[in-house]
DRENNUVEX-872832 format. One line per field, with one value per residue: residue in three letters; x, y, z of N, C-alpha, C in turn. Coordinates in steps of 0.02 Angstrom, whole numbers. Atoms other than C-alpha are relative to their C-alpha. Layout:
BEGIN
residuo	ALA:...
n_c1	X:...
n_c2	Y:...
n_c3	Z:...
ca_c1	X:...
ca_c2	Y:...
ca_c3	Z:...
c_c1	X:...
c_c2	Y:...
c_c3	Z:...
***
This chain:
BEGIN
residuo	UNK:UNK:UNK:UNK:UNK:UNK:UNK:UNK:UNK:UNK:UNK:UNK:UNK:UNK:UNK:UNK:UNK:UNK:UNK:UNK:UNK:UNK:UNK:UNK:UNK:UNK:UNK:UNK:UNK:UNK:UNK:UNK:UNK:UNK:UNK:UNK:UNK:UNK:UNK:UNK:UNK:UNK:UNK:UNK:UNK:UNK:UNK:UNK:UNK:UNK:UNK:UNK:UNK:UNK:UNK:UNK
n_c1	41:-40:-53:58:31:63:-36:51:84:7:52:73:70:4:21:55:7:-31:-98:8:-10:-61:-61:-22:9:-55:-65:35:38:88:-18:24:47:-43:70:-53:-51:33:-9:-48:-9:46:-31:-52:-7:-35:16:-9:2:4:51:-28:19:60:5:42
n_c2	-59:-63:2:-46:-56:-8:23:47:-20:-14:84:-8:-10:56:57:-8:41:-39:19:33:73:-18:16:85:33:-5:52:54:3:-14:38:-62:42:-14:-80:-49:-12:-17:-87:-12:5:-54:-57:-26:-4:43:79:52:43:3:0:44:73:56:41:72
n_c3	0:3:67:44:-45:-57:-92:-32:32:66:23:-36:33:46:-22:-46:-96:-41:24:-47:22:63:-78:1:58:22:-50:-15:-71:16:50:60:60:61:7:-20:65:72:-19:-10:54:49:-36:-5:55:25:-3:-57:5:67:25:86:-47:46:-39:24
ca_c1	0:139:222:32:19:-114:-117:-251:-376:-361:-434:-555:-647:-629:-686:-804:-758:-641:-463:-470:-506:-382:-238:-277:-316:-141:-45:-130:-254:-432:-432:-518:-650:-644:-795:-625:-497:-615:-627:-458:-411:-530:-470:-299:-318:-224:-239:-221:-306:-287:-445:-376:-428:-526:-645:-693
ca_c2	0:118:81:160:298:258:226:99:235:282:95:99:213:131:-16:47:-42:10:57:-51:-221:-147:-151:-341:-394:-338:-424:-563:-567:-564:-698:-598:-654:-680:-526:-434:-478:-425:-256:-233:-262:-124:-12:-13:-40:-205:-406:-516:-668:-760:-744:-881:-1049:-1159:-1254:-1444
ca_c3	0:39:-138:-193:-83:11:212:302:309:144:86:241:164:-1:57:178:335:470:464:628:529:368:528:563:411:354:519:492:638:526:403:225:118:-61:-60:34:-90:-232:-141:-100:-288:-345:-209:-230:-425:-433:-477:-325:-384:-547:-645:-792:-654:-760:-656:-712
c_c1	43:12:-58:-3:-62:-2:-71:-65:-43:-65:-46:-24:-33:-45:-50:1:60:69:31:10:66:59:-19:-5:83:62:-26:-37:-65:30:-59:-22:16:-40:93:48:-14:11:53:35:-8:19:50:10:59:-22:47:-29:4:-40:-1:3:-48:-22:-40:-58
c_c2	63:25:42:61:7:-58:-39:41:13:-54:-13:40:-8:-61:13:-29:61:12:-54:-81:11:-45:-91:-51:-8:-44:-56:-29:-16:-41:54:-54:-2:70:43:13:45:89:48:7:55:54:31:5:-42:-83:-31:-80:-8:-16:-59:-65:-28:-41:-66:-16
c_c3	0:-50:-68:3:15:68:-11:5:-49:-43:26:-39:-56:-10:29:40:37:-4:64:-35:-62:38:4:-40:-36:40:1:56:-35:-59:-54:-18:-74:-25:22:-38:-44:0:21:-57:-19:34:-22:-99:-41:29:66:1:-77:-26:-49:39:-38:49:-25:25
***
């Protein structure tokens, strides 16, 4: 996030939660959904999962 320029509140309000869960989400304390990923993606304005998973 730094390497974006934008801090933990920045994305809270992005995101719309707290900069509270951001913080343990990041030290690994709050395990994330894939709803969180999705929104964390769109926040910061970058791929975190790989969309190209073919599922049988």
């Amino acid at each position: 996030m730094e390497q974006l320029g934008m801090t933990q509140k920045a994305l809270a309000m992005k995101m719309n939660c707290s900069q509270q869960y951001i913080s343990k989400v990041l030290k690994g304390r709050e395990n994330m959904s894939l709803e969180t990923l999705c929104k964390i993606e769109k926040a910061l304005d970058v791929k975190i999962l790989n969309s190209n998973i073919k599922v049988k």
